[in-house]
N, CA, C and O atoms as a GROMACS GRO file, in nm:
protein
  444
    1UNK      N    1   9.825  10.130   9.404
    1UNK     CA    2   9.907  10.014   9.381
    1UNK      C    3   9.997  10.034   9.258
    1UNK      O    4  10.108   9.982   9.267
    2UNK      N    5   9.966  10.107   9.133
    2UNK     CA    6  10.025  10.103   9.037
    2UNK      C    7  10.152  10.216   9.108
    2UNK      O    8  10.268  10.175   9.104
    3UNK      N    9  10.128  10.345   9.168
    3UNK     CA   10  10.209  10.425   9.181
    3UNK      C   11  10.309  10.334   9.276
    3UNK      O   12  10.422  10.302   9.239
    4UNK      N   13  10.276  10.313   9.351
    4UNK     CA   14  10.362  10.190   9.485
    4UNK      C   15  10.450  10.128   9.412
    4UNK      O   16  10.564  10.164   9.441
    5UNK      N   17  10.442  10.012   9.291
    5UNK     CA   18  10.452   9.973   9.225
    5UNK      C   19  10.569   9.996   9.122
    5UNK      O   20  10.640   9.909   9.069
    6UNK      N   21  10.574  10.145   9.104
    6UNK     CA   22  10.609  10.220   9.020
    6UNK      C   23  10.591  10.186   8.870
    6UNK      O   24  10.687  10.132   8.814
    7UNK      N   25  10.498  10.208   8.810
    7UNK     CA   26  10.401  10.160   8.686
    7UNK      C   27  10.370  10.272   8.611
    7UNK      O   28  10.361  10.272   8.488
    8UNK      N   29  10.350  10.385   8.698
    8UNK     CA   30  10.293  10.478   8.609
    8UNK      C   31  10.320  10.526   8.472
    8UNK      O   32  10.237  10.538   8.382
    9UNK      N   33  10.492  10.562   8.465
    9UNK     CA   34  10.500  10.574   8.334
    9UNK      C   35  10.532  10.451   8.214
    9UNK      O   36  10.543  10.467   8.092
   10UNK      N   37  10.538  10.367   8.268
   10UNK     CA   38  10.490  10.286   8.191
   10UNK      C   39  10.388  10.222   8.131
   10UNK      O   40  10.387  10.148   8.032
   11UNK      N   41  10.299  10.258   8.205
   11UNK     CA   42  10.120  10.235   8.176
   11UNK      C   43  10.113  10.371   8.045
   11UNK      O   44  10.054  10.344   7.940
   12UNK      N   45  10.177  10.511   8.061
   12UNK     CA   46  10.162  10.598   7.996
   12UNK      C   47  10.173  10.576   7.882
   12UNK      O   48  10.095  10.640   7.811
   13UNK      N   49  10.289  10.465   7.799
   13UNK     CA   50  10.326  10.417   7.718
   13UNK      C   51  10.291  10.333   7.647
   13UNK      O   52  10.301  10.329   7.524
   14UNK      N   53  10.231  10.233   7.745
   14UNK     CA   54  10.155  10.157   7.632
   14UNK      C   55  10.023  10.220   7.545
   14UNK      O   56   9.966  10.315   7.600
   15UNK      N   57   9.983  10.186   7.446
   15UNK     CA   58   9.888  10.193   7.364
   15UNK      C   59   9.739  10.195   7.412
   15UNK      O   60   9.654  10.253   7.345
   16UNK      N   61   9.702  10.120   7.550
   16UNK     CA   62   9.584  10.100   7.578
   16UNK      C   63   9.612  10.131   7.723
   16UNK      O   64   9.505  10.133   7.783
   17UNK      N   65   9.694  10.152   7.788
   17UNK     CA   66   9.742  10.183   7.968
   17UNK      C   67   9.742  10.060   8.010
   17UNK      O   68   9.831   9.980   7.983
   18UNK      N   69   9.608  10.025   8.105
   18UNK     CA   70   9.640   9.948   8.220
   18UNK      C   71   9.593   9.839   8.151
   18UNK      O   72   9.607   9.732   8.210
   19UNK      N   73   9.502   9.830   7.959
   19UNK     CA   74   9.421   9.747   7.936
   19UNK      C   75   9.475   9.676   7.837
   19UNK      O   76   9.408   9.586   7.787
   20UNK      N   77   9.619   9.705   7.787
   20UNK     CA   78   9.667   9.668   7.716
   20UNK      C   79   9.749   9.519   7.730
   20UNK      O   80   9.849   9.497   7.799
   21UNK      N   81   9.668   9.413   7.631
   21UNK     CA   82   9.721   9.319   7.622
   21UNK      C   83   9.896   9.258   7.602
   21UNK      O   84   9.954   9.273   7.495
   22UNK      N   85   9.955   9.197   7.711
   22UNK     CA   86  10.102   9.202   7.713
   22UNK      C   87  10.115   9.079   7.695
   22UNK      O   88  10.007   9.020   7.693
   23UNK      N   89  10.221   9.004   7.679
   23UNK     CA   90  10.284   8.876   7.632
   23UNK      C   91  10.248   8.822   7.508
   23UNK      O   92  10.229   8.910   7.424
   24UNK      N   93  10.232   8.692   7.462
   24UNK     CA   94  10.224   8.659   7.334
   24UNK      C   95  10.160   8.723   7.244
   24UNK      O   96  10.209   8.760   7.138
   25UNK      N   97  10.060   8.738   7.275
   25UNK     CA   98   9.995   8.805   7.204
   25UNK      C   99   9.967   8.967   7.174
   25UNK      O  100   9.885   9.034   7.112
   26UNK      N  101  10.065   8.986   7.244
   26UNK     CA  102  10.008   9.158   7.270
   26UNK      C  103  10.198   9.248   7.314
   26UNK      O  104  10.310   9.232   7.268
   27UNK      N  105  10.156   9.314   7.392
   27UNK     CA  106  10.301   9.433   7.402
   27UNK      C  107  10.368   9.335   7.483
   27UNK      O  108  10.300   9.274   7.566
   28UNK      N  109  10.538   9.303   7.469
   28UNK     CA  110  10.621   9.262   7.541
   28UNK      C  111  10.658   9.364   7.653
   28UNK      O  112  10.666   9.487   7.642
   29UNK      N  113  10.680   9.286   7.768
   29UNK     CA  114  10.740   9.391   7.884
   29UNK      C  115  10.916   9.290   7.929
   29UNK      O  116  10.963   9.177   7.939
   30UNK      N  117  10.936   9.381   7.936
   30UNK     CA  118  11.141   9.404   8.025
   30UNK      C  119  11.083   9.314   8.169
   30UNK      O  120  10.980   9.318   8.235
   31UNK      N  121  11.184   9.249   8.174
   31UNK     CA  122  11.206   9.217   8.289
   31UNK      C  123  11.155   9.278   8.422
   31UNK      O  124  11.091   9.231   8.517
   32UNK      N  125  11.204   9.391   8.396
   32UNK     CA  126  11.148   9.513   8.560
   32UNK      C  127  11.041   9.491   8.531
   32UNK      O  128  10.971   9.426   8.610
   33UNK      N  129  10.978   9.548   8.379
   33UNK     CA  130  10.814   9.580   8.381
   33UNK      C  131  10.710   9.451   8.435
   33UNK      O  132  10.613   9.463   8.511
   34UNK      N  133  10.760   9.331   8.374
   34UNK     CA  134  10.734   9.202   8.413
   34UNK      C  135  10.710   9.197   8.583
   34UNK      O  136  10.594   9.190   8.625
   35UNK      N  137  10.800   9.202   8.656
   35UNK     CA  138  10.888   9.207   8.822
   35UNK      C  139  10.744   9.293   8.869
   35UNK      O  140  10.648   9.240   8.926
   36UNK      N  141  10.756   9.458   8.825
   36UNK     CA  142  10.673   9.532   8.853
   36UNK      C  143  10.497   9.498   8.894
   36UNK      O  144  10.432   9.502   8.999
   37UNK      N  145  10.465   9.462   8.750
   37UNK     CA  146  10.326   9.397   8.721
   37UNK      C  147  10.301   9.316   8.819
   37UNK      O  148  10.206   9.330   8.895
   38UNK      N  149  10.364   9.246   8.824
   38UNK     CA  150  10.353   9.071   8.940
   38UNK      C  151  10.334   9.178   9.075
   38UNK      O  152  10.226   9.175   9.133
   39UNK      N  153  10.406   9.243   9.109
   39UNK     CA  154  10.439   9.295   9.230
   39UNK      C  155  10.296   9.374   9.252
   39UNK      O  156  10.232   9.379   9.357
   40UNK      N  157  10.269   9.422   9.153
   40UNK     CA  158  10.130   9.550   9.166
   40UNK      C  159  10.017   9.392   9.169
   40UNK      O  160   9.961   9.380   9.278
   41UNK      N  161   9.991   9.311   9.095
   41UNK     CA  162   9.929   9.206   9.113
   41UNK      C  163   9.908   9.212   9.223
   41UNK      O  164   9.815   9.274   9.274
   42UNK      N  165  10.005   9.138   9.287
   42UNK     CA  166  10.007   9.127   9.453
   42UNK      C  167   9.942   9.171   9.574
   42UNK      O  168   9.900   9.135   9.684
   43UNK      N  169   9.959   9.289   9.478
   43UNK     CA  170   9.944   9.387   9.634
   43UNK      C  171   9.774   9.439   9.607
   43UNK      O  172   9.710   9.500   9.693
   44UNK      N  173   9.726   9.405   9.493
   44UNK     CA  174   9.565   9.414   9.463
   44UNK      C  175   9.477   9.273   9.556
   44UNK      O  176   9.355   9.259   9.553
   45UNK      N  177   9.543   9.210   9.610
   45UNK     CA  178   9.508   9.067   9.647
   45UNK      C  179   9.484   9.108   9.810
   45UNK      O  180   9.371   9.080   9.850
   46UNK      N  181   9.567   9.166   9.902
   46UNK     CA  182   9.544   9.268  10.009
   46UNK      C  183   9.540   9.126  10.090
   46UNK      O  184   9.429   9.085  10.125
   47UNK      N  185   9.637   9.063  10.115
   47UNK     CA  186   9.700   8.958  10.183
   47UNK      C  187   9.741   8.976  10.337
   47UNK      O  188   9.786   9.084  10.377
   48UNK      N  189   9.727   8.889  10.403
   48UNK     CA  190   9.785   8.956  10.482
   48UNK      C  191   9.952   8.874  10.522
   48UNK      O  192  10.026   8.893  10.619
   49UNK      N  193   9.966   8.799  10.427
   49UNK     CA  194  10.137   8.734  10.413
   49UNK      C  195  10.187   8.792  10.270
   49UNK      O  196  10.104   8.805  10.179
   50UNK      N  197  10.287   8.818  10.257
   50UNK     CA  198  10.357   8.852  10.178
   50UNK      C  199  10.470   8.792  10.135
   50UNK      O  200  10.569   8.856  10.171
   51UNK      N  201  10.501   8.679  10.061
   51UNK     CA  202  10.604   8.622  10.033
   51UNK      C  203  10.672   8.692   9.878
   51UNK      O  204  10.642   8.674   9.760
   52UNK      N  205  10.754   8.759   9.929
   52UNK     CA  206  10.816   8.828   9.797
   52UNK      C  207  11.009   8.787   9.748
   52UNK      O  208  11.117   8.831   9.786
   53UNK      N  209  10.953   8.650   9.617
   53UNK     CA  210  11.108   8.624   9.626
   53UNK      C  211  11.180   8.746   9.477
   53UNK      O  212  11.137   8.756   9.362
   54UNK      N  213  11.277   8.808   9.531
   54UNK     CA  214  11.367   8.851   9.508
   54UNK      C  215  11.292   9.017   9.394
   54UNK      O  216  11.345   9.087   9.308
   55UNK      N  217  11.212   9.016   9.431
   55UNK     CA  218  11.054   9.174   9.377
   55UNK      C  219  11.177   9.281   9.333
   55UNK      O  220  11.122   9.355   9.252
   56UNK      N  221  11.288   9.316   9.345
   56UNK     CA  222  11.407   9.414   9.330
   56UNK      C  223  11.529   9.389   9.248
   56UNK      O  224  11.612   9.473   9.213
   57UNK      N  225  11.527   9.235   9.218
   57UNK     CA  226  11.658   9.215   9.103
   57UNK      C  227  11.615   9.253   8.961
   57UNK      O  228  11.714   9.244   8.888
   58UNK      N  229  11.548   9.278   8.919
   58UNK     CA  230  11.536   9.305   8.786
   58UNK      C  231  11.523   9.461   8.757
   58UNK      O  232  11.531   9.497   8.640
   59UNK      N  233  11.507   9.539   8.841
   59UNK     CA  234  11.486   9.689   8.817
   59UNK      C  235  11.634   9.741   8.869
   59UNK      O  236  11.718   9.668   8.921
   60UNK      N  237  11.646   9.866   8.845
   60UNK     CA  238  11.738   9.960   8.860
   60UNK      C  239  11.741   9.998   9.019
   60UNK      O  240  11.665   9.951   9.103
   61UNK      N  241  11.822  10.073   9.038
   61UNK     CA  242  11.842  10.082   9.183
   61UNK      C  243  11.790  10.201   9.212
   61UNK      O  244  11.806  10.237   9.328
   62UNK      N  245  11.703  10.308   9.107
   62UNK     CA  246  11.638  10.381   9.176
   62UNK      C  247  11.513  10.330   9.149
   62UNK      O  248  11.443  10.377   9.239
   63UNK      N  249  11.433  10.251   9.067
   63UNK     CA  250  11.343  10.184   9.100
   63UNK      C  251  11.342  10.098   9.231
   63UNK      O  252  11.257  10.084   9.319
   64UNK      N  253  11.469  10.044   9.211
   64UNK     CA  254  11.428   9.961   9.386
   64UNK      C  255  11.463  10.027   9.490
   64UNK      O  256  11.412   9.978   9.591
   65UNK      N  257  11.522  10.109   9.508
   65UNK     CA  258  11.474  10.234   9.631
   65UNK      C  259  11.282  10.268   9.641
   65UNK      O  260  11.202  10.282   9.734
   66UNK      N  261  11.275  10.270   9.515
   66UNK     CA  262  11.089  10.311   9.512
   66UNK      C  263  11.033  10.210   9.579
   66UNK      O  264  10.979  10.228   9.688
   67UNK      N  265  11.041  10.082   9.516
   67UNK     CA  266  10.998   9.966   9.550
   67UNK      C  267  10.999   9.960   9.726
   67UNK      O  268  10.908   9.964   9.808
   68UNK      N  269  11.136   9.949   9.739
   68UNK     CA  270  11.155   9.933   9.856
   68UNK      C  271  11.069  10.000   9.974
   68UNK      O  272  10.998   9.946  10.059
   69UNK      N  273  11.094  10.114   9.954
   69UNK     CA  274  11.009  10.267  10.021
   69UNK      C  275  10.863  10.264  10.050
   69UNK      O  276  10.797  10.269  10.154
   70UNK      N  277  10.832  10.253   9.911
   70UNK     CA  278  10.687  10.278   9.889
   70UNK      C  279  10.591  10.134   9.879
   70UNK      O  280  10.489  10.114   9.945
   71UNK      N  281  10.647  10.050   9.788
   71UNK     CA  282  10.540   9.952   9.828
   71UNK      C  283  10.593   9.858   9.948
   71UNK      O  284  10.513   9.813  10.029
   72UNK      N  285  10.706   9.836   9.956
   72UNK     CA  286  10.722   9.674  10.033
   72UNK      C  287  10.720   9.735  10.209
   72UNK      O  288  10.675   9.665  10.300
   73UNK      N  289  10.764   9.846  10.226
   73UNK     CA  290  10.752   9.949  10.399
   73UNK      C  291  10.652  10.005  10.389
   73UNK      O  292  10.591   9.977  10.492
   74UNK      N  293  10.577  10.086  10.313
   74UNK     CA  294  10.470  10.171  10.304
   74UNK      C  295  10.372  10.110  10.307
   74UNK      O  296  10.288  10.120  10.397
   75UNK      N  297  10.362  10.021  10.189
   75UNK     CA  298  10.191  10.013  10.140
   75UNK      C  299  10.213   9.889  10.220
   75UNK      O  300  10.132   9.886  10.312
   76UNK      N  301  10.307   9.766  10.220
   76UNK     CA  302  10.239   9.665  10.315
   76UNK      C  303  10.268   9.686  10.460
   76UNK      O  304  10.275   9.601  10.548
   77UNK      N  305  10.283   9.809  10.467
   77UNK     CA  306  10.323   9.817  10.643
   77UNK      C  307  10.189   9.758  10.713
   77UNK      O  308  10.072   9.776  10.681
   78UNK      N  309  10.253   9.671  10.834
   78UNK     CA  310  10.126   9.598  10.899
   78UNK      C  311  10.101   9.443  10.877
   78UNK      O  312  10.038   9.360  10.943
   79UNK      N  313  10.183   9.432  10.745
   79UNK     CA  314  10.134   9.267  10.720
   79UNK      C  315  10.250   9.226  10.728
   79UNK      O  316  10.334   9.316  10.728
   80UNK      N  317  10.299   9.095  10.737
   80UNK     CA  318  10.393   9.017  10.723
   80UNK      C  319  10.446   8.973  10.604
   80UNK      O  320  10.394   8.901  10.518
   81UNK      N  321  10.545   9.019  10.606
   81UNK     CA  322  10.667   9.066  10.481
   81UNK      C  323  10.791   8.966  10.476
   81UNK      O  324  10.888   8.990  10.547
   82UNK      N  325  10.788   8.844  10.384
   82UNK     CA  326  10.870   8.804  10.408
   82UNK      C  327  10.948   8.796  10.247
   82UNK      O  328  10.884   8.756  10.149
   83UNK      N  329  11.067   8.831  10.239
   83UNK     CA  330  11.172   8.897  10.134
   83UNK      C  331  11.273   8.832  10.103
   83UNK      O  332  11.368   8.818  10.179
   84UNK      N  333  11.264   8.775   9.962
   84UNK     CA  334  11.422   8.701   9.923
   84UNK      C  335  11.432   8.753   9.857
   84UNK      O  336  11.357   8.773   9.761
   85UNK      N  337  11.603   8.831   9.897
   85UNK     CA  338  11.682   8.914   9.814
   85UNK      C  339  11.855   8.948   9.798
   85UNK      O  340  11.880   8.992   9.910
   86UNK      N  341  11.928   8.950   9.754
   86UNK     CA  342  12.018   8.976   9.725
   86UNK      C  343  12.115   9.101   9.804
   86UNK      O  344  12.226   9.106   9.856
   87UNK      N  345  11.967   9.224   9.771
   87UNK     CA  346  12.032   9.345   9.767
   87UNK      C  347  12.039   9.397   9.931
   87UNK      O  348  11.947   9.446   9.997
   88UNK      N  349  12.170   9.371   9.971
   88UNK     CA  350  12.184   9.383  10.085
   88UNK      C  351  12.166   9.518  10.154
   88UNK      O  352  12.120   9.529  10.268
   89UNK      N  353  12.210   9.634  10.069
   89UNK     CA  354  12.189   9.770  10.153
   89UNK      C  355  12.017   9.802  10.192
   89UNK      O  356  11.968   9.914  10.201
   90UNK      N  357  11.959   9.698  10.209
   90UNK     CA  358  11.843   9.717  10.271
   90UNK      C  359  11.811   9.623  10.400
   90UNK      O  360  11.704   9.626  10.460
   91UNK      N  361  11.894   9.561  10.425
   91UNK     CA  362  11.911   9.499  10.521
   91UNK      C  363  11.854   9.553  10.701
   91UNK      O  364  11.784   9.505  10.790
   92UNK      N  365  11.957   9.711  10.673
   92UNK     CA  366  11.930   9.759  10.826
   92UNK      C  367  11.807   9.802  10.854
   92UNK      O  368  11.776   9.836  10.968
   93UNK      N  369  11.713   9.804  10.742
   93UNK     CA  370  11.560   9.868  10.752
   93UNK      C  371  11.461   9.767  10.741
   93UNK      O  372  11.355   9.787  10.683
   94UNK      N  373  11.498   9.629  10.809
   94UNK     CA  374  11.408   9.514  10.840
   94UNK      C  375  11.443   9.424  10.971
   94UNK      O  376  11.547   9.384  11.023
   95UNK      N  377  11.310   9.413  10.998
   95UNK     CA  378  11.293   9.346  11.140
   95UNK      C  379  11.372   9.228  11.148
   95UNK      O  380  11.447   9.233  11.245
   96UNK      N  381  11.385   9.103  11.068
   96UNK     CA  382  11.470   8.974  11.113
   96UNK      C  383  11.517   8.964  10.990
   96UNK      O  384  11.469   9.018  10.890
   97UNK      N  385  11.625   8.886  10.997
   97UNK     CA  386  11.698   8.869  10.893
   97UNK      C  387  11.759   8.706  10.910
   97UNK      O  388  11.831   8.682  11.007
   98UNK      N  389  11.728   8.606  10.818
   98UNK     CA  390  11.756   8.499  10.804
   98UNK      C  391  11.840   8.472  10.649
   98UNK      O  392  11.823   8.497  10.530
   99UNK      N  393  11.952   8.397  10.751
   99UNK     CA  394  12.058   8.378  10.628
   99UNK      C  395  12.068   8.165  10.617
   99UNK      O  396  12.080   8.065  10.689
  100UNK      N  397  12.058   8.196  10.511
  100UNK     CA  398  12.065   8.031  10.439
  100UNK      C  399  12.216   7.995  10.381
  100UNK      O  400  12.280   8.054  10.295
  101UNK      N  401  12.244   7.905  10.442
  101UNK     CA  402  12.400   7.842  10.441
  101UNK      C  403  12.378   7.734  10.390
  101UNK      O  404  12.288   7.658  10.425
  102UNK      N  405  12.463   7.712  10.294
  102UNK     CA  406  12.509   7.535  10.240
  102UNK      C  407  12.324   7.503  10.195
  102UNK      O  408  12.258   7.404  10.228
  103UNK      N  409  12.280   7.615  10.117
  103UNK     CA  410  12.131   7.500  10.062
  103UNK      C  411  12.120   7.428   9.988
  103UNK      O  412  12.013   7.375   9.961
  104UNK      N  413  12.235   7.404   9.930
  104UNK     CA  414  12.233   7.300   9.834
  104UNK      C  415  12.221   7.138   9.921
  104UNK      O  416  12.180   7.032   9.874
  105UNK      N  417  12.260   7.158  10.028
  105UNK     CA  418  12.224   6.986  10.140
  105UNK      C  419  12.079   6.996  10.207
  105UNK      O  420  12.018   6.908  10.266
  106UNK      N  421  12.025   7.182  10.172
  106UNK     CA  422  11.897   7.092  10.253
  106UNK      C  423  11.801   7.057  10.086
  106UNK      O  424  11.683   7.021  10.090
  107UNK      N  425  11.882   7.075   9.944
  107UNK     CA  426  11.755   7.018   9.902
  107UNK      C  427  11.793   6.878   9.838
  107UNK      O  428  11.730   6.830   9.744
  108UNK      N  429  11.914   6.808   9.904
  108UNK     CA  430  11.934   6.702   9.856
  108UNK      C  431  11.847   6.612   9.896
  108UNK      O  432  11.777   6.648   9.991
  109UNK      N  433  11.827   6.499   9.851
  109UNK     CA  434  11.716   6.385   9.884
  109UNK      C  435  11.730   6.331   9.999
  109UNK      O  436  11.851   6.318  10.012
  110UNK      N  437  11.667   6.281  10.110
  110UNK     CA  438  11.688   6.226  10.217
  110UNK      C  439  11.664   6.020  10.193
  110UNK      O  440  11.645   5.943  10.287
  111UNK      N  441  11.669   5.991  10.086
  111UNK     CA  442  11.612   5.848  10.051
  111UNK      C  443  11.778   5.800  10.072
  111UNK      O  444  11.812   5.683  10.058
   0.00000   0.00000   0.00000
């Protein structure tokens, strides 16, 4: 999960690896590293839904090639994968594709 993930060298870095205390109190993480963590979280939980909103905006685009590849096709191949994202050149390498128009009226109030 961490390699899936792509974590490794960043686990290398911290002070304690995988045991090292992060946020207030402890080592700050970047955005990606943040994105990352949650994502490796996830996938330790062995779900069989996958709701992943937007797991690829905060990393680089060869991190999210990894991402893409290895954990979200690879490691959850088999479960149900469902993906809010932006980054369209991944588009042709998924089963359905649902596009949301005008959402700003479906979250207006109905009163």
């Amino acid at each position: 999960m961490i390699r899936a993930s792509a974590l490794e060298e960043d686990l290398k870095q911290l002070p304690y690896g995988d045991m090292t205390i992060v946020g207030e109190r402890g080592v700050s993480l970047s955005g990606g590293q943040k994105a990352r963590v949650n994502l490796a979280r996830a996938l330790y939980q062995e779900a069989d839904i996958y709701l992943l909103d937007d797991p690829l905006s905060a990393v680089d685009s060869r991190v999210s090639r990894h991402l893409f590849d290895k954990c979200i096709k690879k490691h959850l191949n088999g479960r149900l994968r469902i993906i809010v994202t932006h980054q369209l050149q991944y588009l042709q390498q998924v089963d359905h594709i649902v596009v949301l128009n005008e959402v700003s009226k479906l979250c207006k109030s109905t009163n």
